[in-house]
N, CA, C and O atoms as a CHARMM CRD file, in Angstrom:
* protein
*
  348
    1    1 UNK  N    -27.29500 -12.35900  14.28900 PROA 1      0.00000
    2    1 UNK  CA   -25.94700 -12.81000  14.55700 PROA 1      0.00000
    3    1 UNK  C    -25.71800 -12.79000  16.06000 PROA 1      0.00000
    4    1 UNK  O    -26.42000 -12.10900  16.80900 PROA 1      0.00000
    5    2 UNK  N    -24.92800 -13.39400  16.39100 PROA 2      0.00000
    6    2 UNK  CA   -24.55800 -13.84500  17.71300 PROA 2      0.00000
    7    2 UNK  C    -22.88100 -13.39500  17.82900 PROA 2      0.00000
    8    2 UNK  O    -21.98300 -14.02400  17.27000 PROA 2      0.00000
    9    3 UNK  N    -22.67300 -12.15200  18.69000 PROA 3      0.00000
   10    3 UNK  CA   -21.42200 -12.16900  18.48500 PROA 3      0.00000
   11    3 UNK  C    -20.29700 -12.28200  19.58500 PROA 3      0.00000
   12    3 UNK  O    -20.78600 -11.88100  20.64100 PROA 3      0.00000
   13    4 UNK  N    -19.41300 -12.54200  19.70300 PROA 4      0.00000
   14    4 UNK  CA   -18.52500 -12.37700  20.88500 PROA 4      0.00000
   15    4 UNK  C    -16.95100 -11.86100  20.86800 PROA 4      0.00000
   16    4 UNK  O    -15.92500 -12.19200  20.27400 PROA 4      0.00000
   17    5 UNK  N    -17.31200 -10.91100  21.80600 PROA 5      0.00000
   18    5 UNK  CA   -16.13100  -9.84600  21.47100 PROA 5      0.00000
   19    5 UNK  C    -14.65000 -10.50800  22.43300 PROA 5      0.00000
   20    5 UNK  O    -14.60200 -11.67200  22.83200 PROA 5      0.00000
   21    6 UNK  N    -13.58300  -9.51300  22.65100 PROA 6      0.00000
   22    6 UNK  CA   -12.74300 -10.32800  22.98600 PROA 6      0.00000
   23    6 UNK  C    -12.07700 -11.59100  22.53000 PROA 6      0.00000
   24    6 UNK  O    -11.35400 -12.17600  23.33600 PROA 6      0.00000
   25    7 UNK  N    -12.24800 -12.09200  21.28400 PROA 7      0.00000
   26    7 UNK  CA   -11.84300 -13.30700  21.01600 PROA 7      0.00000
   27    7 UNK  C    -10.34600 -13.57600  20.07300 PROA 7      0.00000
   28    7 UNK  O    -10.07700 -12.79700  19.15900 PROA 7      0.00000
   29    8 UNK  N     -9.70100 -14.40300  20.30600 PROA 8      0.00000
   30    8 UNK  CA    -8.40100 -14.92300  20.07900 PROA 8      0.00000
   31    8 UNK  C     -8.30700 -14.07800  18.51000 PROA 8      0.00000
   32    8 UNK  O     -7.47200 -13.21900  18.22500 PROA 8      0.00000
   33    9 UNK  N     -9.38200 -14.58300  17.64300 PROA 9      0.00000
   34    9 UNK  CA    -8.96900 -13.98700  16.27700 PROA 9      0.00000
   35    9 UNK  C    -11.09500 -13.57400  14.96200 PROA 9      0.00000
   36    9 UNK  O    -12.31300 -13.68500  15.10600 PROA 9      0.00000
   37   10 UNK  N    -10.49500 -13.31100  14.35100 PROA 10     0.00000
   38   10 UNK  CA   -11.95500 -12.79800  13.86300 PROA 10     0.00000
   39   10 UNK  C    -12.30300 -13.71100  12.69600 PROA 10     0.00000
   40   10 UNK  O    -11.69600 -13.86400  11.63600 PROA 10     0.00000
   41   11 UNK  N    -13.36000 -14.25000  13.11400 PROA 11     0.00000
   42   11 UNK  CA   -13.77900 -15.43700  12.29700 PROA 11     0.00000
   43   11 UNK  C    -15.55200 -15.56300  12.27900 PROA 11     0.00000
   44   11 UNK  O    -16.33100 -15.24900  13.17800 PROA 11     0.00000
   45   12 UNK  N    -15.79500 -16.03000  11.17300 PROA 12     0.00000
   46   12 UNK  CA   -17.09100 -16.55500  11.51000 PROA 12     0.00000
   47   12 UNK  C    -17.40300 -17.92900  11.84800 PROA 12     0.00000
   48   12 UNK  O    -17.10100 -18.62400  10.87800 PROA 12     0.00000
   49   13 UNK  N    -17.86800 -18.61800  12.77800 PROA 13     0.00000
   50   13 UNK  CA   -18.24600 -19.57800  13.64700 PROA 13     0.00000
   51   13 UNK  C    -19.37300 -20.82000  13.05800 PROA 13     0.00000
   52   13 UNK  O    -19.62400 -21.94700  13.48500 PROA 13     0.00000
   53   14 UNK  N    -19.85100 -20.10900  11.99200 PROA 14     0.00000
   54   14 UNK  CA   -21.26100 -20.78900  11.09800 PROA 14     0.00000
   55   14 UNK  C    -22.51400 -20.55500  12.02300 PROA 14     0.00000
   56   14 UNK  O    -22.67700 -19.69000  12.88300 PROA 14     0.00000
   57   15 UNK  N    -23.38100 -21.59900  11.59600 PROA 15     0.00000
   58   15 UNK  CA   -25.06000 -20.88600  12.76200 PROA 15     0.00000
   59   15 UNK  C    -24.94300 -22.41100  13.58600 PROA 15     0.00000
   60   15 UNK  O    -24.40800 -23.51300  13.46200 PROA 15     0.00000
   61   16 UNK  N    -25.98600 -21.51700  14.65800 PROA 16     0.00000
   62   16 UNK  CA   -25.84800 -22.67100  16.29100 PROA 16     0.00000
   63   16 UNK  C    -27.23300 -22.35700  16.27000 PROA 16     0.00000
   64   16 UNK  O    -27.56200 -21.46100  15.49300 PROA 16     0.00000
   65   17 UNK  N    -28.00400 -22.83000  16.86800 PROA 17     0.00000
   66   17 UNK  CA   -29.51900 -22.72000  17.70600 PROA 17     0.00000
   67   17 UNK  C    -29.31700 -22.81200  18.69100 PROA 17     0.00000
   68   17 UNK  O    -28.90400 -23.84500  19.21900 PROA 17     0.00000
   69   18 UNK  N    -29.63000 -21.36700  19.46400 PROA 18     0.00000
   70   18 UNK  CA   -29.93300 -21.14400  20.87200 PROA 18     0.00000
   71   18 UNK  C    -30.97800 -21.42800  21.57000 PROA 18     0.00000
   72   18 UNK  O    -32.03200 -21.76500  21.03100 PROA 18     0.00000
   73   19 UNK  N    -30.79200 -21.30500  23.19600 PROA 19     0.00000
   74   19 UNK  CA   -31.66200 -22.00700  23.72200 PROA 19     0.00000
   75   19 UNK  C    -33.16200 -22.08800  23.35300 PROA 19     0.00000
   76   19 UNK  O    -33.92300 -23.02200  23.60900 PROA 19     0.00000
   77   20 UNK  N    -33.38400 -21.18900  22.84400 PROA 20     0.00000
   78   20 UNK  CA   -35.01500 -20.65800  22.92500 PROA 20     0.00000
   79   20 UNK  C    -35.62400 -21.38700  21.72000 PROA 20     0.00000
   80   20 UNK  O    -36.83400 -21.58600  21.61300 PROA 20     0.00000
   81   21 UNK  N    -34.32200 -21.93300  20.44300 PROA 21     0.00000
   82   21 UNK  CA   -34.37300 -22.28700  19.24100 PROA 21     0.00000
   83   21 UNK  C    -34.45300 -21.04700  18.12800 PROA 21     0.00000
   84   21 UNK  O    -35.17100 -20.98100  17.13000 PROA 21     0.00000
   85   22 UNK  N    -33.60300 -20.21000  18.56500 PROA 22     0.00000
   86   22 UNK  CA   -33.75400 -19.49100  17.34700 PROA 22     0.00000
   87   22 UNK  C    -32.51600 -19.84900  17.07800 PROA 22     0.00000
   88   22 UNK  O    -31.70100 -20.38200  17.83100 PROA 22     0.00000
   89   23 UNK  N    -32.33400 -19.33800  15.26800 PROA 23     0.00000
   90   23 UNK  CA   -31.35300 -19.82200  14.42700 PROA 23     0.00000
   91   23 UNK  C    -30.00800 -18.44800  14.58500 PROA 23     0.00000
   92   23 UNK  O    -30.43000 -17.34800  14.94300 PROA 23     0.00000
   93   24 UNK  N    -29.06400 -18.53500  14.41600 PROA 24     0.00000
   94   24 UNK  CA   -28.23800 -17.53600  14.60300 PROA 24     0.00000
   95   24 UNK  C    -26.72800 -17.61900  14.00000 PROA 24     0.00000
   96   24 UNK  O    -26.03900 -18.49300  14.52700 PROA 24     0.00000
   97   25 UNK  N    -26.20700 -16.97700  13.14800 PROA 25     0.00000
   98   25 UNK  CA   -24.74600 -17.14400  12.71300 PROA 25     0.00000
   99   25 UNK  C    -23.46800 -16.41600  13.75800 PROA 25     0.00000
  100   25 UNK  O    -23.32000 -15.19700  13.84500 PROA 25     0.00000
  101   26 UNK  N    -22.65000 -17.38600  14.47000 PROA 26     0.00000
  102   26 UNK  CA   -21.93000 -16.71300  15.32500 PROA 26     0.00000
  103   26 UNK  C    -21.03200 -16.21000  14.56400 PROA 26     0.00000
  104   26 UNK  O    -20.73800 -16.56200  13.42100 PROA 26     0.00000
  105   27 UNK  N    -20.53000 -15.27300  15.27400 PROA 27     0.00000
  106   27 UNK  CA   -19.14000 -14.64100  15.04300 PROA 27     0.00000
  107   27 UNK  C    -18.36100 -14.41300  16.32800 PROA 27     0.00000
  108   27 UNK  O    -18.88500 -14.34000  17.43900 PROA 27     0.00000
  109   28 UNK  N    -16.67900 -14.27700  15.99700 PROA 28     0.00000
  110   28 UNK  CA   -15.82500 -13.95300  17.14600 PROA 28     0.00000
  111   28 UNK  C    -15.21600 -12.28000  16.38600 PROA 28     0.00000
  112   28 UNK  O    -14.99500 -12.01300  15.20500 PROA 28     0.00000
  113   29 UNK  N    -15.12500 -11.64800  17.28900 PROA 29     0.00000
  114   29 UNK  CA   -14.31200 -10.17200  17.14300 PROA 29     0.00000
  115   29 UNK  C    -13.26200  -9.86800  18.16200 PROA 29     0.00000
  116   29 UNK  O    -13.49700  -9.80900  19.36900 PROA 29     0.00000
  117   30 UNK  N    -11.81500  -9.63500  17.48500 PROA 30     0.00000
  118   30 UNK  CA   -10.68900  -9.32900  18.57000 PROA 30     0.00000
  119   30 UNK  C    -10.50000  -8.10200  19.45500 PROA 30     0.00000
  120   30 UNK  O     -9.70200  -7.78100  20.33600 PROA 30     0.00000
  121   31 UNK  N    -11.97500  -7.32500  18.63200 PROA 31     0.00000
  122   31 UNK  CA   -12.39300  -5.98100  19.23400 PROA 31     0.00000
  123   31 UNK  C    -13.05400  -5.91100  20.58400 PROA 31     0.00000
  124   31 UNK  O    -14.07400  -6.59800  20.63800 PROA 31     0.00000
  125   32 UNK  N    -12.75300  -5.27900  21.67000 PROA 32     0.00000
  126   32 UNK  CA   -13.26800  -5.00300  22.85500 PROA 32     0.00000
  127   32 UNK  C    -14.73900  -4.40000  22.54600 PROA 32     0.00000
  128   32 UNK  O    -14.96800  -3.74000  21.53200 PROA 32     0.00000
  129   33 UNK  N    -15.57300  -4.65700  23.39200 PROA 33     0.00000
  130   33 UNK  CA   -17.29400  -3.80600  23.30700 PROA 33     0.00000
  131   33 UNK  C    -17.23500  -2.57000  24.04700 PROA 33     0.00000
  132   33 UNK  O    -17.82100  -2.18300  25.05800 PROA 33     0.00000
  133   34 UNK  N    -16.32900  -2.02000  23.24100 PROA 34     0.00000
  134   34 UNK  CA   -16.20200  -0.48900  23.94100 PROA 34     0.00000
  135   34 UNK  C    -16.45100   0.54900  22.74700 PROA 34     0.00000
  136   34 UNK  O    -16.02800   0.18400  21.65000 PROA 34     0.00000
  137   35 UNK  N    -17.17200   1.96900  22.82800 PROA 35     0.00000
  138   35 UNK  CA   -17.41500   2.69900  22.11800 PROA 35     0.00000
  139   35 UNK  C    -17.61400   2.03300  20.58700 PROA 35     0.00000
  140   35 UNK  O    -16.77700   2.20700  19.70100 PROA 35     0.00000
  141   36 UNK  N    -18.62200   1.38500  20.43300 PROA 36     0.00000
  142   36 UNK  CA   -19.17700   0.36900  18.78100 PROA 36     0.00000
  143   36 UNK  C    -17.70600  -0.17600  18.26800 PROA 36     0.00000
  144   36 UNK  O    -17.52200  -0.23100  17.05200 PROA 36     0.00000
  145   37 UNK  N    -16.87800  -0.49500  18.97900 PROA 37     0.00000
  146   37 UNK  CA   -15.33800  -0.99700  18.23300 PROA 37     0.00000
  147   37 UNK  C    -15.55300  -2.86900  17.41000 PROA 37     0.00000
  148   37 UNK  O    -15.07400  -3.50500  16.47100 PROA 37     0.00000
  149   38 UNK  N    -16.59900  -3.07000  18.54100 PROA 38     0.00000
  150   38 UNK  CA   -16.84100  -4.69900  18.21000 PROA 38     0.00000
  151   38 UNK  C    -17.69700  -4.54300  17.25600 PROA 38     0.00000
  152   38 UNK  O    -17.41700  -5.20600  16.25700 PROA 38     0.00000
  153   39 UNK  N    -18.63100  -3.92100  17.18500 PROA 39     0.00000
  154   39 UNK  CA   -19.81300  -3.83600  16.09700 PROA 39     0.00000
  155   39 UNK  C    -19.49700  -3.65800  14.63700 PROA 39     0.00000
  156   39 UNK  O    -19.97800  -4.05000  13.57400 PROA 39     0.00000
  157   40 UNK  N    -18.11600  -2.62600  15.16500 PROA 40     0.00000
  158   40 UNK  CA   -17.11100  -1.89200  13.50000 PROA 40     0.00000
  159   40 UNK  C    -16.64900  -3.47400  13.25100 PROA 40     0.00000
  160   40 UNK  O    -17.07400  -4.23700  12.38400 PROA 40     0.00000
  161   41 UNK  N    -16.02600  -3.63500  13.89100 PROA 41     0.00000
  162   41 UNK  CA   -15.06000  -5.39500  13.69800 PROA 41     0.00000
  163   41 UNK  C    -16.03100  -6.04000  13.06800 PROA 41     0.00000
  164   41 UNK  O    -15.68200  -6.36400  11.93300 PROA 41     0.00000
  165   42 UNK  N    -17.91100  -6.58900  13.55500 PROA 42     0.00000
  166   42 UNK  CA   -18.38600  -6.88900  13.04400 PROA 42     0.00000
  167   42 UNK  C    -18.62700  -6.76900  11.42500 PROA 42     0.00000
  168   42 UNK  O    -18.54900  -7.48300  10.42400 PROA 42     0.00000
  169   43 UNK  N    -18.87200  -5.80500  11.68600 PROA 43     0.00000
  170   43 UNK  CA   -19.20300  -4.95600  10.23100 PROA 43     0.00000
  171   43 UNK  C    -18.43800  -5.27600   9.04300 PROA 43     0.00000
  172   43 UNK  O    -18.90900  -5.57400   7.94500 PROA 43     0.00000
  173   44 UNK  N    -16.97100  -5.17200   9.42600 PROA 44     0.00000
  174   44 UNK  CA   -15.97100  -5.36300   8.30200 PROA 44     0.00000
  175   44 UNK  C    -15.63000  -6.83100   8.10300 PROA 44     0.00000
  176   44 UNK  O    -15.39900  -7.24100   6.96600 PROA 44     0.00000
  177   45 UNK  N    -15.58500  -7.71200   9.25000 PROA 45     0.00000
  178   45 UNK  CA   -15.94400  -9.11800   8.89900 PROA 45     0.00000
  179   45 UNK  C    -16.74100  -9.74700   8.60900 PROA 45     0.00000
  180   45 UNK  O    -16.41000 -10.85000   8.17600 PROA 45     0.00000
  181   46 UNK  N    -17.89400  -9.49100   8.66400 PROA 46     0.00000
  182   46 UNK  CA   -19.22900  -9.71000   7.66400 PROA 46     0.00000
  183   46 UNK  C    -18.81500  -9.18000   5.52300 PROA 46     0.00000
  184   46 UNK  O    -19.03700  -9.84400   4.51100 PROA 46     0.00000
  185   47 UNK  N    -18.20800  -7.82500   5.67800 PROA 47     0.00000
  186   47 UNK  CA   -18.04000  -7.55000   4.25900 PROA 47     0.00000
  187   47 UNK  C    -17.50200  -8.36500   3.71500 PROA 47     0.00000
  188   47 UNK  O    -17.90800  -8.98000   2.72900 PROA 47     0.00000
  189   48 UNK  N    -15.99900  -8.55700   4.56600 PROA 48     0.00000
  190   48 UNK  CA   -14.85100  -9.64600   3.78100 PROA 48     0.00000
  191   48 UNK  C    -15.56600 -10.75300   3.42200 PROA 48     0.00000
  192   48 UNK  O    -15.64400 -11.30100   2.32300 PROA 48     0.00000
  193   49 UNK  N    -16.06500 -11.01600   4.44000 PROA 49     0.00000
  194   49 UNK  CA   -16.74700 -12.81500   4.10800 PROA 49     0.00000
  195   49 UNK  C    -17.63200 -12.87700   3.21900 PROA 49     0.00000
  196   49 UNK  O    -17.70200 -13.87100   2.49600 PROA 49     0.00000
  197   50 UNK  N    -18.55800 -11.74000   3.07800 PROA 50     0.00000
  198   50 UNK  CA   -19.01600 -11.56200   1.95800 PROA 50     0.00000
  199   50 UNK  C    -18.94400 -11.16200   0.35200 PROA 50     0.00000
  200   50 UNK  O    -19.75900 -11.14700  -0.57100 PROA 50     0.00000
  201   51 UNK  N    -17.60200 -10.85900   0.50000 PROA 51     0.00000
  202   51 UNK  CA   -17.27600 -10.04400  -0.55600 PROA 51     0.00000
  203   51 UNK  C    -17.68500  -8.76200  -0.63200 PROA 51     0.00000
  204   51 UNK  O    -17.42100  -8.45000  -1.79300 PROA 51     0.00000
  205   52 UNK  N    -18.09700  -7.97000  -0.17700 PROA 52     0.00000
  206   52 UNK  CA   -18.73900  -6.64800  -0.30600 PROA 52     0.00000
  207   52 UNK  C    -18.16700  -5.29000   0.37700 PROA 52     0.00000
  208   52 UNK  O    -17.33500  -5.49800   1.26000 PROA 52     0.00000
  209   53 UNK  N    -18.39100  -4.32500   0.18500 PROA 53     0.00000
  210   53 UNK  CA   -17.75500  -3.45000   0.37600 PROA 53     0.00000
  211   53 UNK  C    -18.40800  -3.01200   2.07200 PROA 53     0.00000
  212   53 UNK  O    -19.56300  -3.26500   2.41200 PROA 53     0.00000
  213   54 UNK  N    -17.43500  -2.36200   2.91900 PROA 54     0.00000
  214   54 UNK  CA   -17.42400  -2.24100   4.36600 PROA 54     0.00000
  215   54 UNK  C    -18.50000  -1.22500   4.41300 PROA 54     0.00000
  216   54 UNK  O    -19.50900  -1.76800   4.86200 PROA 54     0.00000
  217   55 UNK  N    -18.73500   0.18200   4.10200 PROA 55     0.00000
  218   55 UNK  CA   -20.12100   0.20600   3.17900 PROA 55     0.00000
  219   55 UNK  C    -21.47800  -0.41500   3.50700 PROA 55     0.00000
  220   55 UNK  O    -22.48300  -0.08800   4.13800 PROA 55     0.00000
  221   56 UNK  N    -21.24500  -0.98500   3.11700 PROA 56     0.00000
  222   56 UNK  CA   -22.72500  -2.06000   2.40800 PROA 56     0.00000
  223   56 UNK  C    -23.02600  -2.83900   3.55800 PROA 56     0.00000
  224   56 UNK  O    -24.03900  -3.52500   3.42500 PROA 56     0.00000
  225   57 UNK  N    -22.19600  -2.96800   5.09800 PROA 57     0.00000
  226   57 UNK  CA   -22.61600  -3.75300   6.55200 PROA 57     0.00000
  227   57 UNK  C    -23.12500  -2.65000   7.40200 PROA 57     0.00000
  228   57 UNK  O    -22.55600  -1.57100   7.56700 PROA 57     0.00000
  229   58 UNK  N    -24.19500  -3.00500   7.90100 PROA 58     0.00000
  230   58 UNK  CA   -24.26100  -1.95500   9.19600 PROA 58     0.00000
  231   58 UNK  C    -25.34100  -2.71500  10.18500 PROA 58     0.00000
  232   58 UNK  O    -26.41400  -3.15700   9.77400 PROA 58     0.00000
  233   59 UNK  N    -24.92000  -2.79300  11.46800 PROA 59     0.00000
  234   59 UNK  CA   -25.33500  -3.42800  12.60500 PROA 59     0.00000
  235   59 UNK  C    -27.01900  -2.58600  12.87700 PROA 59     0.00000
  236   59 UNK  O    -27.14400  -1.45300  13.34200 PROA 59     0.00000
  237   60 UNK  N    -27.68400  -3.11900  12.62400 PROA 60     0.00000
  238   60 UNK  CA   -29.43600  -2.14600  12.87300 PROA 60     0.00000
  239   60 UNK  C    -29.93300  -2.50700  14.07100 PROA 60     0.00000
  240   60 UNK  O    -30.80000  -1.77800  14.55300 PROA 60     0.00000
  241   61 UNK  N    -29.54800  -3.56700  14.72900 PROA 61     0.00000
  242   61 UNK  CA   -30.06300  -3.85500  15.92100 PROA 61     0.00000
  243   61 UNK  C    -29.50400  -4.54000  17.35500 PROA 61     0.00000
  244   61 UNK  O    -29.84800  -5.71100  17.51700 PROA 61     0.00000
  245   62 UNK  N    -28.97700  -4.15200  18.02900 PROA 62     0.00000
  246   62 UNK  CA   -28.53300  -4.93100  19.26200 PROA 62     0.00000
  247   62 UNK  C    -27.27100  -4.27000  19.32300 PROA 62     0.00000
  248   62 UNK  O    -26.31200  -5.03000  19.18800 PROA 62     0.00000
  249   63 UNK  N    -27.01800  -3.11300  19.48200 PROA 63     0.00000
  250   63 UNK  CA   -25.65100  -2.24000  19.69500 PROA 63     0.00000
  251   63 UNK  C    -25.15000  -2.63800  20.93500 PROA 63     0.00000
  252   63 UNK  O    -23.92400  -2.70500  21.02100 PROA 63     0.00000
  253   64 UNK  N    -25.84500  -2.92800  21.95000 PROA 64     0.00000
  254   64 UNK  CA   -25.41400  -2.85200  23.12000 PROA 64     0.00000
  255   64 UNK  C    -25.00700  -4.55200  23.51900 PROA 64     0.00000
  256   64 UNK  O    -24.16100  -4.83200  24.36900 PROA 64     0.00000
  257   65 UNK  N    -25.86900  -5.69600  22.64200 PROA 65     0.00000
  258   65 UNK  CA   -26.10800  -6.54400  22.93900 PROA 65     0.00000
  259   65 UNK  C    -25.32100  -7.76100  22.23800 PROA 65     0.00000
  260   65 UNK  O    -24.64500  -7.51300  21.23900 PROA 65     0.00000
  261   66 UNK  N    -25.41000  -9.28800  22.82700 PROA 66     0.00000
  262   66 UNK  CA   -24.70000  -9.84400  21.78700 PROA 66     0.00000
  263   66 UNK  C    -25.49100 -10.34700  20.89100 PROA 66     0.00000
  264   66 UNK  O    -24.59300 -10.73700  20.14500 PROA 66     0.00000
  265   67 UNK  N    -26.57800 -10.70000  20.28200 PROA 67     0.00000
  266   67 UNK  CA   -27.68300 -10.69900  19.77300 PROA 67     0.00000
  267   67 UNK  C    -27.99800  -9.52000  18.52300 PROA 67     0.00000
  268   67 UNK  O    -28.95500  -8.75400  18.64200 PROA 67     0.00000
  269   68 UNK  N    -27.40600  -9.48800  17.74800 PROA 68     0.00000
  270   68 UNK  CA   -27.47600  -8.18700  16.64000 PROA 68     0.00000
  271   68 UNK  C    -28.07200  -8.53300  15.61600 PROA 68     0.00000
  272   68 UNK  O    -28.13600  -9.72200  15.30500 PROA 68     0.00000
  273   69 UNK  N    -28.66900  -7.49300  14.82900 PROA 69     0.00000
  274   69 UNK  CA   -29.41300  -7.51300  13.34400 PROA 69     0.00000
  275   69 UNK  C    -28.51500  -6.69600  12.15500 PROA 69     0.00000
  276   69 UNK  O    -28.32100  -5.48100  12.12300 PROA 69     0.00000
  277   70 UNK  N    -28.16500  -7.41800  11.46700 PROA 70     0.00000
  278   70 UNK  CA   -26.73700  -6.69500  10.29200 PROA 70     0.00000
  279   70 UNK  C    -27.78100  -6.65700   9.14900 PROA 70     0.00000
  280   70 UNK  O    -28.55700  -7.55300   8.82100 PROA 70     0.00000
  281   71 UNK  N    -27.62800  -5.40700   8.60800 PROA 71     0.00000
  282   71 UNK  CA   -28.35400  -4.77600   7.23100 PROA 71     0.00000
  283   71 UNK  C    -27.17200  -5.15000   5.86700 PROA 71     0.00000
  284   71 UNK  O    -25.99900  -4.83400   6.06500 PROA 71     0.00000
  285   72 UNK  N    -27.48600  -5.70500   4.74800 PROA 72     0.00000
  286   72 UNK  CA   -26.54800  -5.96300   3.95100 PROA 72     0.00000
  287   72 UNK  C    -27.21200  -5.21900   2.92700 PROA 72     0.00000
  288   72 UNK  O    -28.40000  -5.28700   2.61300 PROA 72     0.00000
  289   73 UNK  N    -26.13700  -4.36100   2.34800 PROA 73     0.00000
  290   73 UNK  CA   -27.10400  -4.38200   0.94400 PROA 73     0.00000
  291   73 UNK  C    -26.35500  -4.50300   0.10700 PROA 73     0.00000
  292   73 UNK  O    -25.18100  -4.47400   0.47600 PROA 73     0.00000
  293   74 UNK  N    -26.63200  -4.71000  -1.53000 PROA 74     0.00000
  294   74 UNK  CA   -26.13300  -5.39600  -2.54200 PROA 74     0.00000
  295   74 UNK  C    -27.01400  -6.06700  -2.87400 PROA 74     0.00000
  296   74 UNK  O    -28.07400  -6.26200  -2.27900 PROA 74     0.00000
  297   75 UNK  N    -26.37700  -6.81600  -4.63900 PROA 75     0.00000
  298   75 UNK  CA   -27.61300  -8.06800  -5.32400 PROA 75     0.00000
  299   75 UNK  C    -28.10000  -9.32000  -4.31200 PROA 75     0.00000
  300   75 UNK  O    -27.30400 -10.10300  -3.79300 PROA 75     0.00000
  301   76 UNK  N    -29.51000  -9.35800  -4.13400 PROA 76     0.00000
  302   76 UNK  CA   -30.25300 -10.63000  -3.52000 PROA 76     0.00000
  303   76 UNK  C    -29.33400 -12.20500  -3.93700 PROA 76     0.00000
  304   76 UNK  O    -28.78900 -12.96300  -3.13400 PROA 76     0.00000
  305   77 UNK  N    -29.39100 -12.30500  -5.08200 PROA 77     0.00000
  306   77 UNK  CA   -29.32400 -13.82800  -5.61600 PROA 77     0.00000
  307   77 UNK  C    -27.12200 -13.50100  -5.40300 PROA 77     0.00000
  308   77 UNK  O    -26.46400 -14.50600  -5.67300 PROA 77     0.00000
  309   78 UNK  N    -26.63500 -12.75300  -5.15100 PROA 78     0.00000
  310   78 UNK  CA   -24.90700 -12.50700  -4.93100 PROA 78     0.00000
  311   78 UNK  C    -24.19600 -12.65500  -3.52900 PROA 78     0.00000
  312   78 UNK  O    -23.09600 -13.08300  -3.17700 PROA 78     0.00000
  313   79 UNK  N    -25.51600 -12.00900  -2.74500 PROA 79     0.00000
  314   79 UNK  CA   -26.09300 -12.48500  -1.26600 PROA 79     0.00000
  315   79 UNK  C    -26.06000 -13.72700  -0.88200 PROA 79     0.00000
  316   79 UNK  O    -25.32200 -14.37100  -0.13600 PROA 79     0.00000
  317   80 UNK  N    -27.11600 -13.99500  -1.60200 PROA 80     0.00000
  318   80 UNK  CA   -27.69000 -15.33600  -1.21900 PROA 80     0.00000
  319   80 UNK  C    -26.09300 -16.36600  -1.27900 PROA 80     0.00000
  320   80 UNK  O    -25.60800 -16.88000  -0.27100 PROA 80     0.00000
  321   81 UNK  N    -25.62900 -16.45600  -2.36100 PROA 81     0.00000
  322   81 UNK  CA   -24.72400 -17.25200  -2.76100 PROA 81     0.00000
  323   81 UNK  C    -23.58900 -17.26200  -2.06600 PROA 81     0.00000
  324   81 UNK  O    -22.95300 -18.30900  -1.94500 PROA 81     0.00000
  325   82 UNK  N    -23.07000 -15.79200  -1.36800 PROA 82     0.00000
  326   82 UNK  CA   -21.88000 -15.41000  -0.74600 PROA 82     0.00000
  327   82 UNK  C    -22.46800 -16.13700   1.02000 PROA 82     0.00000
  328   82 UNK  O    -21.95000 -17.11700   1.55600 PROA 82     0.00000
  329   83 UNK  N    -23.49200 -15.41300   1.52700 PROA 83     0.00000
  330   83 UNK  CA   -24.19400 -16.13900   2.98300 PROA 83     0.00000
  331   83 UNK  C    -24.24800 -17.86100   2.42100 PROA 83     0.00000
  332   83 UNK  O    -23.37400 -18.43300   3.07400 PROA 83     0.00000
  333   84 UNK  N    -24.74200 -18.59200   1.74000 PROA 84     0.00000
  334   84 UNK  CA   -24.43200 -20.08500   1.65100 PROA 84     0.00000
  335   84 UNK  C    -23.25400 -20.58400   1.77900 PROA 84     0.00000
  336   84 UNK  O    -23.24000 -21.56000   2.52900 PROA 84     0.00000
  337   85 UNK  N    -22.42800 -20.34400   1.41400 PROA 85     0.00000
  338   85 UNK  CA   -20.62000 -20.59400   1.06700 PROA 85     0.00000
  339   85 UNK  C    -19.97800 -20.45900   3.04000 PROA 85     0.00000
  340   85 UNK  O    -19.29500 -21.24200   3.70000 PROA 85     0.00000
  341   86 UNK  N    -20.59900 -19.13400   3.39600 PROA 86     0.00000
  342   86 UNK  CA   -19.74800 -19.07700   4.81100 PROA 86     0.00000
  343   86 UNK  C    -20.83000 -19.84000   6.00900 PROA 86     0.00000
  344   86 UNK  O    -20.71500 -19.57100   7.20500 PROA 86     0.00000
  345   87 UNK  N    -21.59700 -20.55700   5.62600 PROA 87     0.00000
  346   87 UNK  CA   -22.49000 -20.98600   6.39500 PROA 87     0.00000
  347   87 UNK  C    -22.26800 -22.52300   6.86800 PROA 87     0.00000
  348   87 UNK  O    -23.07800 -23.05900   7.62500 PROA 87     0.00000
């Protein structure tokens, strides 16, 4: 995920390809990147959109960065179906 903090309102953006060509789903967070506040924002706007419990998101990679790796867990094929829909 690709995220950017500071933003007007909290939404997901759908996926862009960055320069390098990797694939990436943006997001905006109204949360400042101060003490993991944007990452939490992340976290809980990933659940909603997913349906899933706040729980079940957690940022595994790129704390510091805008470039992050989000751990979901829950059913594969409930996943799958909920990530297609916001994509």
């Amino acid at each position: 995920m690709r995220l950017t903090p500071r933003a007007a309102l909290n939404r997901i953006d759908g996926i862009a390809i960055l320069a390098g060509g990797q694939t990436v789903l943006k997001a905006r967070v109204r949360a400042v990147p101060e003490k993991g506040r944007a990452n939490a924002a992340l976290e809980e706007l990933v659940a909603k959109a997913l349906g899933v419990p706040k729980s079940a998101v957690s940022v595994i990679a790129g704390r510091t960065a805008r470039l992050k790796s989000v751990r979901v867990s829950g059913s594969p094929n409930f996943l799958a179906a909920a990530i297609e829909k916001i994509c």
